[in-house]
C-alpha atoms as one frame of an Amber mdcrd trajectory, in Angstrom:
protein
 -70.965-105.009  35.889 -67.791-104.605  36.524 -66.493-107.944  34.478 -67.776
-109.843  31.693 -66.579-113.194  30.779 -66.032-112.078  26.933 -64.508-115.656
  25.599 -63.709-119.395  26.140 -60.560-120.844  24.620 -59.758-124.405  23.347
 -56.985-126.197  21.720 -57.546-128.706  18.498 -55.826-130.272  15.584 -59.235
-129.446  13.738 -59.619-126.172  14.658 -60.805-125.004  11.320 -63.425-127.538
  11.415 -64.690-126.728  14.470 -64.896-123.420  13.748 -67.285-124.242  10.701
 -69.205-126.898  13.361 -69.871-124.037  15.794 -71.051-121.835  12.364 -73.176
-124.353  11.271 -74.834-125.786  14.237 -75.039-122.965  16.660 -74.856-120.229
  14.467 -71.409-118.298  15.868 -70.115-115.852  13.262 -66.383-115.889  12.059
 -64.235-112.687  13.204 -62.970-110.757  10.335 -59.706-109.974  12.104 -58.321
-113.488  11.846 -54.991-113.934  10.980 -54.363-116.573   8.447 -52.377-119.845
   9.234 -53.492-119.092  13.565 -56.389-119.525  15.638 -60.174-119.665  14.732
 -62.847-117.216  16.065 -66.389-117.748  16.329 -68.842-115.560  18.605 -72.669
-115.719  19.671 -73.064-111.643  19.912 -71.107-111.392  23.338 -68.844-114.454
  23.803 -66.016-115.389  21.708 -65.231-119.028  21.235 -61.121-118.453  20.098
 -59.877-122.393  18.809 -56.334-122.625  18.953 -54.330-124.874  17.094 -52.317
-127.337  19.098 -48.804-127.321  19.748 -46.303-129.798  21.030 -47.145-130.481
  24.591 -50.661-128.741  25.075 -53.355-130.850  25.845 -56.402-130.881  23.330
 -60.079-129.659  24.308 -61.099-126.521  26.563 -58.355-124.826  27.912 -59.319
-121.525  29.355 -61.831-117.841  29.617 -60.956-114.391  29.725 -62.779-111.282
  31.359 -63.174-107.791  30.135 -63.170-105.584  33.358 -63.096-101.797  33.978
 -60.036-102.055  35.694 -57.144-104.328  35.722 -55.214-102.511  38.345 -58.634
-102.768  40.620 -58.735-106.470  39.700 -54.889-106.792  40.302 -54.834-104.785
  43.866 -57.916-106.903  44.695 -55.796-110.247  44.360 -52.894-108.758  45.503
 -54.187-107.747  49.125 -57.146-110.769  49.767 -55.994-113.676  47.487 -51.741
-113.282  47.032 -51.234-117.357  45.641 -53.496-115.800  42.558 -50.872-114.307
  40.260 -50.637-112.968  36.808 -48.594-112.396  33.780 -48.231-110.735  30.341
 -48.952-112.730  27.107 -46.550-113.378  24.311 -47.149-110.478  22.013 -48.054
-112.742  19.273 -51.451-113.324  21.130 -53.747-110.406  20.463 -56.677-111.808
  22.146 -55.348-110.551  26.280 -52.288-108.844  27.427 -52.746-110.702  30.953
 -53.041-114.337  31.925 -53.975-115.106  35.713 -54.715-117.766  37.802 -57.007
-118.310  40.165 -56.533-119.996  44.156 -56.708-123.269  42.862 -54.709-122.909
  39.575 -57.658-122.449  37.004 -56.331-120.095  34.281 -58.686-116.853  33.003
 -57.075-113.960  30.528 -57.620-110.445  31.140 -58.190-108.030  29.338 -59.182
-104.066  30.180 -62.186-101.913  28.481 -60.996 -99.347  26.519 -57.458 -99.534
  26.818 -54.471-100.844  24.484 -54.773-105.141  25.783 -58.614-104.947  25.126
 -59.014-108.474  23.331 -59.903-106.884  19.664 -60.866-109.801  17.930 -63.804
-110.325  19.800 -65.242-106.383  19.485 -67.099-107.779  16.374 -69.399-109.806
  19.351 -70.486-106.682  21.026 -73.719-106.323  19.822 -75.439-107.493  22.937
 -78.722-105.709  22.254 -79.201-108.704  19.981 -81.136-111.371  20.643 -79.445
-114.478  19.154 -81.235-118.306  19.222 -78.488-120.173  19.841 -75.740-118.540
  22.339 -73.277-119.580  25.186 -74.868-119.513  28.584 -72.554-120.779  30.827
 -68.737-122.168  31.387 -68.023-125.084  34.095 -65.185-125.778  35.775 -64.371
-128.576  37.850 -62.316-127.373  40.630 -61.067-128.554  44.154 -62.495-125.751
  46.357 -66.041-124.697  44.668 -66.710-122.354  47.836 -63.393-120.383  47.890
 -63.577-119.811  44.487 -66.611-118.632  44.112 -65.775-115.942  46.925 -62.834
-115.236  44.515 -64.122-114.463  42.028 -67.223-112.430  43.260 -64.891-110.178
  45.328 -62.382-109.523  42.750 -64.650-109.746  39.801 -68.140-108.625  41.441
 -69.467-111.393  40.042 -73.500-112.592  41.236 -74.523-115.367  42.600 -77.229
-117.066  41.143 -80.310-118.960  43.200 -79.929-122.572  42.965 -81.780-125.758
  44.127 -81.717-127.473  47.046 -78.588-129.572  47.501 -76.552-128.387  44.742
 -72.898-128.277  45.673 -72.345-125.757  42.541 -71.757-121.896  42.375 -73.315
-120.599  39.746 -71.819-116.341  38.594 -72.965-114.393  36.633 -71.863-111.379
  34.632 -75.321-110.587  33.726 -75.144-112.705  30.424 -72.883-115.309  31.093
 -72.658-117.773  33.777 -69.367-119.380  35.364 -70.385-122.637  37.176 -68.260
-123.952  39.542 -68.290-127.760  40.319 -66.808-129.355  42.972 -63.865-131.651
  41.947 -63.444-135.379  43.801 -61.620-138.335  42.471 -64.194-140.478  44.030
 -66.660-139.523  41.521 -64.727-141.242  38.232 -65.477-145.115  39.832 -65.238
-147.251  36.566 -64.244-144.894  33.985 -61.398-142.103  32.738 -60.252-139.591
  35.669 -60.918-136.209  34.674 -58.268-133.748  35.887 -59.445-130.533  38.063
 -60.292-127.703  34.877 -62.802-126.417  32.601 -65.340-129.516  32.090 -67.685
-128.209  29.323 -69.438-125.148  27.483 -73.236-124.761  27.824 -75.582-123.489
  25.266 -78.770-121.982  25.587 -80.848-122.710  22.400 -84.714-122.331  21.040
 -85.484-125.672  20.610 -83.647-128.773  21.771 -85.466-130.702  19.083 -84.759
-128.369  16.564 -80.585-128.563  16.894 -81.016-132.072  16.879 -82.945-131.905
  13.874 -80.209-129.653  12.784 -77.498-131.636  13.515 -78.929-135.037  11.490
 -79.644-132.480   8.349 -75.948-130.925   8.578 -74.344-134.359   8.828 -75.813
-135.424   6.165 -74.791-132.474   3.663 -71.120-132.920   5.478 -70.750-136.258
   7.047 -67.159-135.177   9.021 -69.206-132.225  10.896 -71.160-135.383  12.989
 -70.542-134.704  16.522 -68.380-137.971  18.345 -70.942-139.925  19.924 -71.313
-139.594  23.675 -72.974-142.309  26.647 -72.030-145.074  24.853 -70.718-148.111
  26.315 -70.361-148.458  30.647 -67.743-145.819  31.027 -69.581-143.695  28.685
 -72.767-143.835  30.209 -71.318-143.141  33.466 -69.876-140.815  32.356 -73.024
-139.369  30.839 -74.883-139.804  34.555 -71.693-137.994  36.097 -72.392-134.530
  33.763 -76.508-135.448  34.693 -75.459-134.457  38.332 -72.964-131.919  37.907
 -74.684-129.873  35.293 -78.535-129.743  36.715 -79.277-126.905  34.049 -78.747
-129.198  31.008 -81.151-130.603  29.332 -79.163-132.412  26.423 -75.887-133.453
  26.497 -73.508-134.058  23.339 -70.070-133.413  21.935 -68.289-131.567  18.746
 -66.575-133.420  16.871 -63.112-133.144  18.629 -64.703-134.662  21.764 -65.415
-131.369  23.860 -68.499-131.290  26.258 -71.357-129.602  25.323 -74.451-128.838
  27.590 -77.751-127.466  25.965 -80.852-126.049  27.689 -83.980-124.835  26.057
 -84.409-120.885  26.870 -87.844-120.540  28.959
């Protein structure tokens, strides 16, 4: 493939503890390239889950992906001549995780980094043991976004990404790298009637695990050993249950739905 979407990024005030929930539940391994005092690493053997801490003015949960591609001059002529509102810029050089930062048609942000060459995101090398098989890895991304068509013709033209089958009546695009999937859900205001509006951007992570029973079975025996790793309850109350039936519809693939504890979305499938 051309591209492969090689890690997610978040923003938390716990980001250490996350770091150790994602360890301990889904069994991502630490990078041994972190810098002390700055960001958390975790990977599943070919995604990198990099958990920023927050600063003044940056919202808290998901915030963005990167790519690896063969190119970024192919990728960058590619937006350049079909797709000019989809623009691009270097990181701060204290970031050593993409020399690039783009955005998209509709304003969702993705890093970029280049195989073999000087911005290849090094902290996340450690994950590239993809003739692995792990139990418990990252499947897919989502991102709620205004114009699911468009973007999916975005990114399969610049990125070469493939379109996946999908069922009848499912407004999603689902692209994959070959491992990884980017799911793109269509965004409408109308769909948040009596609870929080959710802004147009990444909406949740998905894992893909052995057993569903088993991580919950894991979850109740880690919680008890460390009571502040619990996971914040999700579909209670009305406006959490709708909100619970909302992610139902949008994310057809999942088959349980729960949250870390620093309230990002989480999706889980059984592999079959």
């Amino acid at each position: 493939m051309f591209a492969k979407i090689n890690h997610v990024a978040a923003c938390s005030e716990k980001y250490a503890l996350l770091g150790k929930f994602y360890e301990t539940i889904f069994g991502m391994k630490s990078s041994p390239k972190l810098r002390s005092g700055r960001a958390i690493t975790v990977g599943d053997g070919y995604l990198g889950f990099n958990i920023n801490p927050r600063k003044v003015g940056r919202g808290a949960g998901l915030d963005h992906f990167g790519m690896q591609v063969e190119s970024t001059e192919t990728a960058f002529d590619r937006m350049r001549s079909k797709y000019p509102s989809a623009h691009w810029i270097e990181r701060p050089s204290t970031r050593p995780f993409a020399a690039v930062t783009c955005n998209d048609p509709d304003g969702n942000v993705f890093d970029l980094s280049q195989k073999d060459s000087k911005n290849r995101a090094h902290v996340y090398v450690d994950n590239e043991n993809n003739d692995k098989e792990h139990d418990r890895f990252v499947s897919h991304i989502a991102i709620r976004t205004m114009r699911p068509d468009e973007m999916a013709q975005f990114y399969i033209e610049v990125f070469e990404l493939t379109p996946q089958n999908k069922g009848a009546g499912d407004p999603n695009h689902y692209l994959s790298d070959g491992h990884m999937t980017l799911m793109l859900m269509p965004w409408d205001i109308r769909n948040y009637v009596e609870q929080n509006v959710l802004l147009p951007a990444i909406d949740h992570i998905g894992f893909t695990v052995e057993s569903v029973d088993k991580l919950k079975g894991d979850v109740d025996e880690a919680v008890g050993i460390n009571p502040v790793l619990n996971p914040v309850p999700f579909g209670r109350g009305k406006e959490g249950g709708n909100r619970l039936e909302l992610l139902k519809k949008q994310c057809p693939i999942g088959e349980h739905f729960m949250s870390d504890p620093d309230y990002t979305l989480i999706a889980v499938r059984e592999r079959h």
